[in-house]
PyMOL Python script that loads the backbone (N, CA, C, O; Angstrom):
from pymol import cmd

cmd.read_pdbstr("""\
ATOM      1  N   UNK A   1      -3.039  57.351 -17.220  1.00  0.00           N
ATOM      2  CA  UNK A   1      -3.962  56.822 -18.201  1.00  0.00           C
ATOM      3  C   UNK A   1      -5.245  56.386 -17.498  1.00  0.00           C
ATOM      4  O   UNK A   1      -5.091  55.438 -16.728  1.00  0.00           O
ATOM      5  N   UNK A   2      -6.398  56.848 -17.597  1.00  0.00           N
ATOM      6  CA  UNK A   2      -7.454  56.086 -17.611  1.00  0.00           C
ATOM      7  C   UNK A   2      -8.240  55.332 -18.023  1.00  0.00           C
ATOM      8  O   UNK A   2      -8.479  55.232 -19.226  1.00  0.00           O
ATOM      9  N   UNK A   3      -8.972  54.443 -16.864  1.00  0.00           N
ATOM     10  CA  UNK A   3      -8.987  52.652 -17.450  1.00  0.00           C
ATOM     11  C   UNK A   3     -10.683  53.116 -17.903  1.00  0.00           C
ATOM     12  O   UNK A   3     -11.554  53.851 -17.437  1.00  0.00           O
ATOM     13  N   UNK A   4     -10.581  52.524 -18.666  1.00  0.00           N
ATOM     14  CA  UNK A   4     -12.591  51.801 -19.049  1.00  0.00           C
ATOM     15  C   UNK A   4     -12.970  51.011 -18.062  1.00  0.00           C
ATOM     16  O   UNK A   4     -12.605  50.522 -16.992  1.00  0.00           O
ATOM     17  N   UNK A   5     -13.903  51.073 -18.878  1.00  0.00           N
ATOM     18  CA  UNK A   5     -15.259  50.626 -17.630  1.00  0.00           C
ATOM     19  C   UNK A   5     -14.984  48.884 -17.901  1.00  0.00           C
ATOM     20  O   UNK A   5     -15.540  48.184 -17.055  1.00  0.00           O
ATOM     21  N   UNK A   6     -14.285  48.214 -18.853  1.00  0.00           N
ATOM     22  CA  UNK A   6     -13.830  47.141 -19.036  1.00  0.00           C
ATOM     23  C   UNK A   6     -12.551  46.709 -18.538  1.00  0.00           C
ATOM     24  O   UNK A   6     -12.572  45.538 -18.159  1.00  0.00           O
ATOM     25  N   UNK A   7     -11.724  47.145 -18.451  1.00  0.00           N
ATOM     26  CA  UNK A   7     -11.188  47.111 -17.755  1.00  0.00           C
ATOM     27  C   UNK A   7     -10.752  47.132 -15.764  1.00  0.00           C
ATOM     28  O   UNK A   7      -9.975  46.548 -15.010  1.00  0.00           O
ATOM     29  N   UNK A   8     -11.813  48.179 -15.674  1.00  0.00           N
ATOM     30  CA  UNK A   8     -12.207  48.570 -14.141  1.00  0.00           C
ATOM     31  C   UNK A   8     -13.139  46.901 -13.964  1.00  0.00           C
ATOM     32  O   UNK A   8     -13.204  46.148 -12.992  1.00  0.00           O
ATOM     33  N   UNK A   9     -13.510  46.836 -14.797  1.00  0.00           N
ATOM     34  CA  UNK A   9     -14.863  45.306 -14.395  1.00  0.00           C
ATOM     35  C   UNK A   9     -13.496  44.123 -14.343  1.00  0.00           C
ATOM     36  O   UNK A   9     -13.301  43.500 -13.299  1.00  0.00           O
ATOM     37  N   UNK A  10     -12.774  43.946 -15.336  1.00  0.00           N
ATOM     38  CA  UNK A  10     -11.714  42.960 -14.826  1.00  0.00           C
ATOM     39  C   UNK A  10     -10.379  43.048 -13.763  1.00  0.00           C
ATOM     40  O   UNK A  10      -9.603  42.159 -13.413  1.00  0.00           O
ATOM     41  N   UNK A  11     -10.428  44.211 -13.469  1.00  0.00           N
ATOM     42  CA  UNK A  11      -9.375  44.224 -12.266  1.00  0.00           C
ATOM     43  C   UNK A  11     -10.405  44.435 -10.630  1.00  0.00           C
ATOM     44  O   UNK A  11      -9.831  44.635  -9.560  1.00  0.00           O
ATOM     45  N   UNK A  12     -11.542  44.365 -10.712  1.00  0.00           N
ATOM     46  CA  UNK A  12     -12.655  43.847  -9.950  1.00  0.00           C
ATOM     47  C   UNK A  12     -12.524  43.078  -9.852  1.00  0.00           C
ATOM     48  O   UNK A  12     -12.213  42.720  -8.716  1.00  0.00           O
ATOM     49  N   UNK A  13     -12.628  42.041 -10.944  1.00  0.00           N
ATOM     50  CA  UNK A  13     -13.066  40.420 -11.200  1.00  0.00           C
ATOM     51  C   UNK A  13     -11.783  40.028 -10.128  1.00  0.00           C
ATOM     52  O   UNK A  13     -11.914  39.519  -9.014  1.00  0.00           O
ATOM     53  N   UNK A  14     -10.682  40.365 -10.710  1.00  0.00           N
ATOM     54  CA  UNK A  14      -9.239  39.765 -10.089  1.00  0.00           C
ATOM     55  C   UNK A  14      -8.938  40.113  -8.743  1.00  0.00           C
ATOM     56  O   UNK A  14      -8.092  39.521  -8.073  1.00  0.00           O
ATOM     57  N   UNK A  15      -9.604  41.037  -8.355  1.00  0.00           N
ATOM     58  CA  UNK A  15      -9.403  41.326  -6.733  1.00  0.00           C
ATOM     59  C   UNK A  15     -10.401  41.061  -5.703  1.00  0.00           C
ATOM     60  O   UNK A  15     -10.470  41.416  -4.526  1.00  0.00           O
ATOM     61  N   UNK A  16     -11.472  40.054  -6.749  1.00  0.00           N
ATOM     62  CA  UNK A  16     -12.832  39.936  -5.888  1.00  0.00           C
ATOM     63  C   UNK A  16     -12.175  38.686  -4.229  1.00  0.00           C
ATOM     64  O   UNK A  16     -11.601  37.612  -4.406  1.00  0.00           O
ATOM     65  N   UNK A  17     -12.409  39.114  -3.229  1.00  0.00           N
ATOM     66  CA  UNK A  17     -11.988  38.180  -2.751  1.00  0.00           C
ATOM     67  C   UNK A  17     -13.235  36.861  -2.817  1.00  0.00           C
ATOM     68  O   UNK A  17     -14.444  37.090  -2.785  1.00  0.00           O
ATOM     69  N   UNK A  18     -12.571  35.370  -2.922  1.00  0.00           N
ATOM     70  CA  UNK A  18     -13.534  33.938  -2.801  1.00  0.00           C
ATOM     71  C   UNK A  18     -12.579  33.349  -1.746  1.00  0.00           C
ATOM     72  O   UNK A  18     -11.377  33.586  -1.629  1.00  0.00           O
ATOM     73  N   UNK A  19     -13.394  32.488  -0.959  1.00  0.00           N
ATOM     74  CA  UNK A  19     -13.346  31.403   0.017  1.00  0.00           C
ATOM     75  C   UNK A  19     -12.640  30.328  -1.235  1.00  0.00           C
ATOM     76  O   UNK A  19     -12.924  29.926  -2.363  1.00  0.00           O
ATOM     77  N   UNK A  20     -11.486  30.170  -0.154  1.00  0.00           N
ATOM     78  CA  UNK A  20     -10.516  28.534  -0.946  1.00  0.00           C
ATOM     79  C   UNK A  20      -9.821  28.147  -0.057  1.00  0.00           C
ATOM     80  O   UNK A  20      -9.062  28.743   0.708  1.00  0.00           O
ATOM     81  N   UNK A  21     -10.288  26.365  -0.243  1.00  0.00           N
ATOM     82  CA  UNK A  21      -9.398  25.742   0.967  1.00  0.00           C
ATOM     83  C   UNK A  21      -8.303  25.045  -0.481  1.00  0.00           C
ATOM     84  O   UNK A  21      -8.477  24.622  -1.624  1.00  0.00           O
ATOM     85  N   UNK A  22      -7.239  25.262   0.414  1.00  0.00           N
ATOM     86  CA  UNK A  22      -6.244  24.795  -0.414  1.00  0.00           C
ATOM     87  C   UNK A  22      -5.262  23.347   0.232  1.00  0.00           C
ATOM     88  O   UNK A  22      -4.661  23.549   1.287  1.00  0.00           O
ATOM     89  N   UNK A  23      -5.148  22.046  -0.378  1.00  0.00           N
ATOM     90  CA  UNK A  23      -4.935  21.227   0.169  1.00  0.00           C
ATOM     91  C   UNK A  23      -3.279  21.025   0.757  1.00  0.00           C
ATOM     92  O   UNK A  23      -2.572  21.795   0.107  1.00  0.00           O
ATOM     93  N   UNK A  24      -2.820  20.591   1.319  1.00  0.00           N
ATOM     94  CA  UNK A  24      -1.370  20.629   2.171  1.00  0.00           C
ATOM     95  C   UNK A  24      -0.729  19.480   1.836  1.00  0.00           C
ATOM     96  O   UNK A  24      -0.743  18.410   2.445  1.00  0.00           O
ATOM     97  N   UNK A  25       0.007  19.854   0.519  1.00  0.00           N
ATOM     98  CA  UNK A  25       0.973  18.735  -0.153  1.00  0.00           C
ATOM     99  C   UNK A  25       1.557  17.490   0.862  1.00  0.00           C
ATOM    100  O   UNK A  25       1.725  17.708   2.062  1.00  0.00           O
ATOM    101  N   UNK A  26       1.751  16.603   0.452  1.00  0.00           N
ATOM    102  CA  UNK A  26       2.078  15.533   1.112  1.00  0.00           C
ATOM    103  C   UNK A  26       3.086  15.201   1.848  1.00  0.00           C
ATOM    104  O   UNK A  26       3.235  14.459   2.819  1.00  0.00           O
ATOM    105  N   UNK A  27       4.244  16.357   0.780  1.00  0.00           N
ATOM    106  CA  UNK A  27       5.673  16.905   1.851  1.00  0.00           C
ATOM    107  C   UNK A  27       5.874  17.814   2.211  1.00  0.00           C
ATOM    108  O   UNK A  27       6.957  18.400   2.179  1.00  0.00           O
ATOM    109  N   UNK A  28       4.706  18.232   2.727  1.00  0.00           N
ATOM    110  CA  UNK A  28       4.954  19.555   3.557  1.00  0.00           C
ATOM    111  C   UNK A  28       4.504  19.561   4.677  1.00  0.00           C
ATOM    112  O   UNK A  28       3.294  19.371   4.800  1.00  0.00           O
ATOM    113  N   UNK A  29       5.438  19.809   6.014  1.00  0.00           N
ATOM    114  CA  UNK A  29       5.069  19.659   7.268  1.00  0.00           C
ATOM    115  C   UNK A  29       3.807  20.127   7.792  1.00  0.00           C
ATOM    116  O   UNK A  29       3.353  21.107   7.202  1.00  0.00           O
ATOM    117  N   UNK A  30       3.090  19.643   8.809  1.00  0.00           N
ATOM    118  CA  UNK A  30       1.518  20.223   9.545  1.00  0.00           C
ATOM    119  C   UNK A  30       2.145  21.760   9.397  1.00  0.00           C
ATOM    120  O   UNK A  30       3.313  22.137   9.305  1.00  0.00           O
ATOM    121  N   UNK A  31       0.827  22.524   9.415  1.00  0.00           N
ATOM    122  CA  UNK A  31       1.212  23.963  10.063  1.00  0.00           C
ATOM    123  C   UNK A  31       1.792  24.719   9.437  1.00  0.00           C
ATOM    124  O   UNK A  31       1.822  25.759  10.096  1.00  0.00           O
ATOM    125  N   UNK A  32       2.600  24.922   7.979  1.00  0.00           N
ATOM    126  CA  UNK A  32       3.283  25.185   7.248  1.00  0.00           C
ATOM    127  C   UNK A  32       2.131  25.857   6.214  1.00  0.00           C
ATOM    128  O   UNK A  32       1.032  25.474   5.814  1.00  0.00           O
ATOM    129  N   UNK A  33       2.951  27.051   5.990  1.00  0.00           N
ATOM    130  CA  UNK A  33       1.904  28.446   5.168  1.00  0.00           C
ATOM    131  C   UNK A  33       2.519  28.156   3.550  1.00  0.00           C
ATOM    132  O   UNK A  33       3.556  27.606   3.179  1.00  0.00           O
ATOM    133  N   UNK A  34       1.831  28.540   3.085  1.00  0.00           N
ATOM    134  CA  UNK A  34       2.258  29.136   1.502  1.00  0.00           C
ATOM    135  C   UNK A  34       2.485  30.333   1.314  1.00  0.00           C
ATOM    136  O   UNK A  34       1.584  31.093   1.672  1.00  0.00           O
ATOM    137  N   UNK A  35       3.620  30.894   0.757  1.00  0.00           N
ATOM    138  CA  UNK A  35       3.602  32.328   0.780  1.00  0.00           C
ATOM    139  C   UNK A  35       3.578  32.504  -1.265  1.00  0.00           C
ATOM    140  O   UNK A  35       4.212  32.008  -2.196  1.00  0.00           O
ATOM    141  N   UNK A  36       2.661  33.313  -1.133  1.00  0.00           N
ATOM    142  CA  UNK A  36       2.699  33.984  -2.859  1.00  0.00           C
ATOM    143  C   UNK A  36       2.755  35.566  -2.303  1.00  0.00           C
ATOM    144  O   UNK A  36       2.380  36.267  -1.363  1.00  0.00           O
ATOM    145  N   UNK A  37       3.570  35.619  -3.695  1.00  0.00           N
ATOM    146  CA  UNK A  37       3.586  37.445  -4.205  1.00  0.00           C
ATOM    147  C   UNK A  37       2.999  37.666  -5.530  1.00  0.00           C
ATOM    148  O   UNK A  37       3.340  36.928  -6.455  1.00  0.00           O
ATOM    149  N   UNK A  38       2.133  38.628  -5.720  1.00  0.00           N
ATOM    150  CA  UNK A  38       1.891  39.339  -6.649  1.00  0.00           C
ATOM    151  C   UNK A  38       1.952  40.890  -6.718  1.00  0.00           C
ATOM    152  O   UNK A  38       1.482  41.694  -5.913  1.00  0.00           O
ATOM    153  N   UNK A  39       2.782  41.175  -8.103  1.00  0.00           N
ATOM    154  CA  UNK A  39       3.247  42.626  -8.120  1.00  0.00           C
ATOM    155  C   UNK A  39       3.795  43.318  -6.643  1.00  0.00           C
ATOM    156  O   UNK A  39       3.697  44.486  -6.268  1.00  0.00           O
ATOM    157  N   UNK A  40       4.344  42.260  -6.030  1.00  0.00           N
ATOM    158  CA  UNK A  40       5.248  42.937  -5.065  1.00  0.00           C
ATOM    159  C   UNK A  40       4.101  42.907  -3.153  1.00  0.00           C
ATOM    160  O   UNK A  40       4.487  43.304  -2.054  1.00  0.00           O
ATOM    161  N   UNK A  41       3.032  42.416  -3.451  1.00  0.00           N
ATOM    162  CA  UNK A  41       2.405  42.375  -1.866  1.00  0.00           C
ATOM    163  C   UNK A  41       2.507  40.889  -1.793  1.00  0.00           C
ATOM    164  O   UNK A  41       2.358  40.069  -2.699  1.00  0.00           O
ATOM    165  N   UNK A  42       2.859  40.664  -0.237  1.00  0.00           N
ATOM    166  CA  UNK A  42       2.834  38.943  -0.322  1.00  0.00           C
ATOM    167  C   UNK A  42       1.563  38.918   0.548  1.00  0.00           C
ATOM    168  O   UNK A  42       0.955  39.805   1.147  1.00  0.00           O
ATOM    169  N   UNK A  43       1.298  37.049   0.350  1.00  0.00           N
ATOM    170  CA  UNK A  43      -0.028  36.811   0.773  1.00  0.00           C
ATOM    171  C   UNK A  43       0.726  35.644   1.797  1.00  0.00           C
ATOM    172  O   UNK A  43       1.848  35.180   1.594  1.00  0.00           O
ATOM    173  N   UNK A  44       0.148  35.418   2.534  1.00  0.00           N
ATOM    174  CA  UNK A  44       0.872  33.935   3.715  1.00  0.00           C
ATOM    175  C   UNK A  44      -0.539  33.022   3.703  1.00  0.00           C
ATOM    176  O   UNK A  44      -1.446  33.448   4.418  1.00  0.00           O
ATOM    177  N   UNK A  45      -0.758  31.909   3.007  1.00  0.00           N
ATOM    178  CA  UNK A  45      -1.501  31.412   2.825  1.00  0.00           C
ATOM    179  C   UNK A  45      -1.843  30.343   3.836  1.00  0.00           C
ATOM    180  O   UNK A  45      -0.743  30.284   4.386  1.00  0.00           O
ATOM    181  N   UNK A  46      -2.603  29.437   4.485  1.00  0.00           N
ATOM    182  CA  UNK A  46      -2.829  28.563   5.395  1.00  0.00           C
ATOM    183  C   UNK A  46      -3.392  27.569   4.427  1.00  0.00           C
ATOM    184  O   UNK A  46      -4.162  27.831   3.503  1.00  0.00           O
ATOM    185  N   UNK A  47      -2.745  25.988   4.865  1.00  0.00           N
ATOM    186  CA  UNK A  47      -3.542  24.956   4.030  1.00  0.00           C
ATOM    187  C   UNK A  47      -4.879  24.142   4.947  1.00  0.00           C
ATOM    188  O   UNK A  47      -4.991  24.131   6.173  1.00  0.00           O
ATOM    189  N   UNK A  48      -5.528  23.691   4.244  1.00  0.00           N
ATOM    190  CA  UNK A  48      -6.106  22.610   4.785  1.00  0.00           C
ATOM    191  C   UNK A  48      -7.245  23.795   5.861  1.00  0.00           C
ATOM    192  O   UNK A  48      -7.839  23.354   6.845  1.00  0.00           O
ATOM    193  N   UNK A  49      -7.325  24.875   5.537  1.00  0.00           N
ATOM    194  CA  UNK A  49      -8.563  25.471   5.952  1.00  0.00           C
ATOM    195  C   UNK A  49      -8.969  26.878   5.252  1.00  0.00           C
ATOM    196  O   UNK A  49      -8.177  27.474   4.522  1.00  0.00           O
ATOM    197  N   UNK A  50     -10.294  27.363   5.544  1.00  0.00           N
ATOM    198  CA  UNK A  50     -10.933  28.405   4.599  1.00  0.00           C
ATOM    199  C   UNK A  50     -10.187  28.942   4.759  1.00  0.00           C
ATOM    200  O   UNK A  50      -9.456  28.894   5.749  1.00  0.00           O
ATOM    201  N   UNK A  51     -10.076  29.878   3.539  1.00  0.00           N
ATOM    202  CA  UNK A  51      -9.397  31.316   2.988  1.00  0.00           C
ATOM    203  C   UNK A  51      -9.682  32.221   2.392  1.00  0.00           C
ATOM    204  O   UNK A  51      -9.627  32.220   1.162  1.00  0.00           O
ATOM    205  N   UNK A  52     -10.078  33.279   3.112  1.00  0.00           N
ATOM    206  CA  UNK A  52     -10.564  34.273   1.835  1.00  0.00           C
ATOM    207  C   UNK A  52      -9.611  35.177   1.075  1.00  0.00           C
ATOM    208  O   UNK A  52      -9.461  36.325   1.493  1.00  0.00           O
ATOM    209  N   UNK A  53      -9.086  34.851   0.215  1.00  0.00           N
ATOM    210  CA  UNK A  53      -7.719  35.612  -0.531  1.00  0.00           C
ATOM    211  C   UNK A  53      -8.841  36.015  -2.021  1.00  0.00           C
ATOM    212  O   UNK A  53      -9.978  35.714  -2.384  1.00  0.00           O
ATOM    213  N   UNK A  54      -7.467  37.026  -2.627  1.00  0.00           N
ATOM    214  CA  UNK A  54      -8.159  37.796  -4.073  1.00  0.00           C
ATOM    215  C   UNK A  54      -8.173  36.634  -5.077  1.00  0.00           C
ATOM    216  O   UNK A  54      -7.462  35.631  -5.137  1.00  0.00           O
ATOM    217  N   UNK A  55      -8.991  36.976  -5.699  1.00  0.00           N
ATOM    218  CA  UNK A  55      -9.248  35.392  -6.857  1.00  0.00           C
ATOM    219  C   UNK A  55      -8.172  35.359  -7.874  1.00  0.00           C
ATOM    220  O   UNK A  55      -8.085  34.376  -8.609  1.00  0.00           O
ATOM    221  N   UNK A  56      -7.131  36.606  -8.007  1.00  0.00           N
ATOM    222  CA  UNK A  56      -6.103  36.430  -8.507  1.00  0.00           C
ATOM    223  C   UNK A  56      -5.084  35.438  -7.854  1.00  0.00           C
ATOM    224  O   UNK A  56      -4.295  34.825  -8.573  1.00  0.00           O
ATOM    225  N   UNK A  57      -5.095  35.283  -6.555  1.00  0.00           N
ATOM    226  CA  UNK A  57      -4.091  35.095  -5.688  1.00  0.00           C
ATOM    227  C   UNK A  57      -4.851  33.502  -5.790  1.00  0.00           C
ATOM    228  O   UNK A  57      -3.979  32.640  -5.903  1.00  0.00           O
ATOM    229  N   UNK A  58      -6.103  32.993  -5.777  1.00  0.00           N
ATOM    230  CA  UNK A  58      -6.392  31.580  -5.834  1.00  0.00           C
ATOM    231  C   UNK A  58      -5.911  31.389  -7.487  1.00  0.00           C
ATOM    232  O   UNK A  58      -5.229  30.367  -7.565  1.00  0.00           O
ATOM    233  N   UNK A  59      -6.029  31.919  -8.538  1.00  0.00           N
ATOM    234  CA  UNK A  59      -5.754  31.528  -9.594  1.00  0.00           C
ATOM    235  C   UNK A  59      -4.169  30.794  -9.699  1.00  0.00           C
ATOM    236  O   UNK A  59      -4.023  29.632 -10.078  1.00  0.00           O
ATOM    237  N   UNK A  60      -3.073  31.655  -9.309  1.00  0.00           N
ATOM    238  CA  UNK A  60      -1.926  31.760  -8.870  1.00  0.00           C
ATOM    239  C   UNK A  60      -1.707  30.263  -8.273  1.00  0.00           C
ATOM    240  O   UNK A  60      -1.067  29.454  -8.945  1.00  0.00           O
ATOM    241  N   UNK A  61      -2.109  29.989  -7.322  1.00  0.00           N
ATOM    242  CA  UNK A  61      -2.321  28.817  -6.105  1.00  0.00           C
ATOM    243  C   UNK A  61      -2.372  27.545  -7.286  1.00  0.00           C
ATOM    244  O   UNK A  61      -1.410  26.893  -7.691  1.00  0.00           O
ATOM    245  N   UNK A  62      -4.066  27.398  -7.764  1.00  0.00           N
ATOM    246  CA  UNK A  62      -4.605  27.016  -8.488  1.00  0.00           C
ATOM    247  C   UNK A  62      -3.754  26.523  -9.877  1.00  0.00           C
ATOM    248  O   UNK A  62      -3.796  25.334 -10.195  1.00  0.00           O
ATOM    249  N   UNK A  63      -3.093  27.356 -10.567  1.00  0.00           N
ATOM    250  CA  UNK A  63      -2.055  26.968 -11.550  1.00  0.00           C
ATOM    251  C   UNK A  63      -0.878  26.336 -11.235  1.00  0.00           C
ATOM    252  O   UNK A  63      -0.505  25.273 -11.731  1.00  0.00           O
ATOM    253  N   UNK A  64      -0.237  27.045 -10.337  1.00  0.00           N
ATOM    254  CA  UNK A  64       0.720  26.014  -9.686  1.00  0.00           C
ATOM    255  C   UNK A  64       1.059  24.816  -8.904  1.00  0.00           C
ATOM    256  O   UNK A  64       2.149  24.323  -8.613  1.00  0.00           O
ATOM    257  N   UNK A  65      -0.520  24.367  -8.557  1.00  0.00           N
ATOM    258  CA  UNK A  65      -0.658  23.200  -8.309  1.00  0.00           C
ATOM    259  C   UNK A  65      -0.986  22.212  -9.367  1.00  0.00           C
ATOM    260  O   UNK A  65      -0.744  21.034  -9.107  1.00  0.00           O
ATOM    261  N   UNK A  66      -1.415  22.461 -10.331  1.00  0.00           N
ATOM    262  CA  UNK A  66      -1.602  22.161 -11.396  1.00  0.00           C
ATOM    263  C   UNK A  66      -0.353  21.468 -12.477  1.00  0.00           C
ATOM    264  O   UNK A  66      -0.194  20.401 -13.069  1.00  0.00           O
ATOM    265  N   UNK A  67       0.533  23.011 -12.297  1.00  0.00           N
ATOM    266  CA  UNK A  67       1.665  22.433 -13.030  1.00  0.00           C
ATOM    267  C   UNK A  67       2.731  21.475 -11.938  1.00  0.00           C
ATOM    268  O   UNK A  67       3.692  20.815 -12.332  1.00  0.00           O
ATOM    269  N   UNK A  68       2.282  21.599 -10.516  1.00  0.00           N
ATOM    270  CA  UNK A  68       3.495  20.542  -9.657  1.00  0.00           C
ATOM    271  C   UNK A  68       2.451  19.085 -10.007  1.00  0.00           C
ATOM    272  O   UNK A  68       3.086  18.046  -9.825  1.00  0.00           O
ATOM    273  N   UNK A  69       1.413  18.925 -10.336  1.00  0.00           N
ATOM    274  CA  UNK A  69       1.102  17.537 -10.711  1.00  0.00           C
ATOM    275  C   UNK A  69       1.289  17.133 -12.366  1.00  0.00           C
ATOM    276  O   UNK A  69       0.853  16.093 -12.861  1.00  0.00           O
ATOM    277  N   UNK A  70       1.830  17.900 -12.900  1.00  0.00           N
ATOM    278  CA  UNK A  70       2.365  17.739 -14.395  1.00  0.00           C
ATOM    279  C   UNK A  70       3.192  17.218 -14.307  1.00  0.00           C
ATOM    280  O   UNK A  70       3.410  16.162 -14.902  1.00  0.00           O
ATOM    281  N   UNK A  71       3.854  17.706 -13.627  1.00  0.00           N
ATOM    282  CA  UNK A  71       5.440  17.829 -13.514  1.00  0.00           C
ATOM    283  C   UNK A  71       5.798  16.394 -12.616  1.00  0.00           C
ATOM    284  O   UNK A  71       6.816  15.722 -12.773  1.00  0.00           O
ATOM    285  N   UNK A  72       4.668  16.103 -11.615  1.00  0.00           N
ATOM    286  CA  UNK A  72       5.372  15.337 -10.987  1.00  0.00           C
ATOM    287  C   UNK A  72       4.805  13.745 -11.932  1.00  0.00           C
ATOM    288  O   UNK A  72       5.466  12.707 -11.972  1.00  0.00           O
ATOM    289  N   UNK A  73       3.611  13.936 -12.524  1.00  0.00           N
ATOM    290  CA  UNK A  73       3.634  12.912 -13.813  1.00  0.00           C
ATOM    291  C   UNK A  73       4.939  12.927 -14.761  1.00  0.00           C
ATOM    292  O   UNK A  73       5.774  12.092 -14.412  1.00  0.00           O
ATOM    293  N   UNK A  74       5.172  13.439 -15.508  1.00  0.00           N
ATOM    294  CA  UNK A  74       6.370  13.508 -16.080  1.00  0.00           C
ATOM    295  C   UNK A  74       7.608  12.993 -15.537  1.00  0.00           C
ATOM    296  O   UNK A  74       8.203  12.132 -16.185  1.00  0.00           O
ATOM    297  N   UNK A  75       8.139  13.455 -14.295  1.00  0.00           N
ATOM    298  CA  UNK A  75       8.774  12.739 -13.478  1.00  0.00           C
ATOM    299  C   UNK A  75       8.338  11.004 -12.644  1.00  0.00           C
ATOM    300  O   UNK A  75       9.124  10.230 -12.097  1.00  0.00           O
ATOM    301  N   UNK A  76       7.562  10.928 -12.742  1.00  0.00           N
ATOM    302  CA  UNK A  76       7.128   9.331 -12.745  1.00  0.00           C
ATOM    303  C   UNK A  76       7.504   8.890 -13.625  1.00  0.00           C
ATOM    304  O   UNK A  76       8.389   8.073 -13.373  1.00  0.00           O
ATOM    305  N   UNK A  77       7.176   9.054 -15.152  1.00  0.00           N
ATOM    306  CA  UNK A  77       7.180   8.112 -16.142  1.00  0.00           C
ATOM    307  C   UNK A  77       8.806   8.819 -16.877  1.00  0.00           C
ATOM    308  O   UNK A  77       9.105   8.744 -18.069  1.00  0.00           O
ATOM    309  N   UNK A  78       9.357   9.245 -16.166  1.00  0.00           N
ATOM    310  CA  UNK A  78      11.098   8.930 -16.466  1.00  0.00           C
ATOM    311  C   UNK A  78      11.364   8.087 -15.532  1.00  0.00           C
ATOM    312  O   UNK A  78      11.907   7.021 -15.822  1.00  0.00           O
ATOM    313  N   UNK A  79      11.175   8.268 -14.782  1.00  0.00           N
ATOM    314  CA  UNK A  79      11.677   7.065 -13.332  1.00  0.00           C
ATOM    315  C   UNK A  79      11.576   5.716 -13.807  1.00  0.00           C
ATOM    316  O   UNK A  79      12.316   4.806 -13.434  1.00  0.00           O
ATOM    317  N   UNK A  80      10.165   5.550 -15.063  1.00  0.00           N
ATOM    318  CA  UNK A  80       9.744   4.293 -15.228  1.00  0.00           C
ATOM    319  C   UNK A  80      10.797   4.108 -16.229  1.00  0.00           C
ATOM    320  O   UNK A  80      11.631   3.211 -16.112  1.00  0.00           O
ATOM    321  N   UNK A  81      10.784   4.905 -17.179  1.00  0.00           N
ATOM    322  CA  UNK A  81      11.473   4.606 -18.171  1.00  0.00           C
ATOM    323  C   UNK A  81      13.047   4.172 -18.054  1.00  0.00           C
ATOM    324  O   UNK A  81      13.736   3.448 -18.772  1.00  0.00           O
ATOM    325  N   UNK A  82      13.268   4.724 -17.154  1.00  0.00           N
ATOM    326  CA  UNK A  82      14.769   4.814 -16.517  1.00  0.00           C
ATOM    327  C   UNK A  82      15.346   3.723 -16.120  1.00  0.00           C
ATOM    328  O   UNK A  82      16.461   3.251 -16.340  1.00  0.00           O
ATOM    329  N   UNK A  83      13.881   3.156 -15.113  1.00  0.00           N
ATOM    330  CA  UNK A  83      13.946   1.875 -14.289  1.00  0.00           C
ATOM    331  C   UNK A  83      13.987   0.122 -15.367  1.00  0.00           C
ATOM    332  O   UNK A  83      14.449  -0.989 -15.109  1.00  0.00           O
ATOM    333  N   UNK A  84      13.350   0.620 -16.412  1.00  0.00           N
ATOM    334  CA  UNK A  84      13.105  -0.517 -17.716  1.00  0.00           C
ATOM    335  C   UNK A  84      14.425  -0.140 -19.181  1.00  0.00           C
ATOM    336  O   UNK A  84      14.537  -0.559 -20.333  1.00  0.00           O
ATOM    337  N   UNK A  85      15.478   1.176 -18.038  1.00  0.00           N
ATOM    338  CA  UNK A  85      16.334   0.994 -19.481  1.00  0.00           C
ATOM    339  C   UNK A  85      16.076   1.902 -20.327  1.00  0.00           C
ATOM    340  O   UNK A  85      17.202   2.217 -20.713  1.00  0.00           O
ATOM    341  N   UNK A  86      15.482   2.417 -20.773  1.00  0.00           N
ATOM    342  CA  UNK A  86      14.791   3.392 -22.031  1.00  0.00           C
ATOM    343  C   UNK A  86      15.062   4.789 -21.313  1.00  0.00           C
ATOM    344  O   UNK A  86      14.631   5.151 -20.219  1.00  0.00           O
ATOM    345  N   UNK A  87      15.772   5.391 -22.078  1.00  0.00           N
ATOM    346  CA  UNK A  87      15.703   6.670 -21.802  1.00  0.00           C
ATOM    347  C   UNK A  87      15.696   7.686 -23.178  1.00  0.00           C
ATOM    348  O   UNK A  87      15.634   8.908 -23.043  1.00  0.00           O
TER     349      UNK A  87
END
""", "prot")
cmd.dss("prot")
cmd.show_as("cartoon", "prot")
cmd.util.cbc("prot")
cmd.orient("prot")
């Protein structure tokens, strides 16, 4: 199948590589990589310095850090609730 010219412009967009420093969670040892896969190529990510990865692969990063600070709100305020009885 061949793609449009709209299509060809968004799988551009998603493979453009950008510079991202990505920060090094609080429990995770010095020196310690991130590894993501998409559609099957992995990426070995480095924290706490530049990176030039595909802007799909920062999106990826980017969301899932996102949802581990959801998540780890949510998990606070059971702890609280837990701790005062209320569940």
């Amino acid at each position: 199948m061949k793609k449009n010219n709209a299509e060809k412009a968004l799988e551009q967009y998603y493979n453009e590589r950008v510079e991202k420093v990505f920060p090094r969670p609080a429990d995770v040892p010095f020196g310690e990589t991130r590894t993501v896969c998409h559609n099957g190529v992995n990426y070995q990510i480095q924290y706490d310095v530049p990176v030039m990865v595909p802007r799909k692969v920062a999106l990826i990063i980017e969301e899932s850090l996102k949802n581990q600070m959801e998540l780890d709100k949510k998990l606070a305020g059971y702890e609280q609730s837990e701790f005062l009885g209320e569940y």
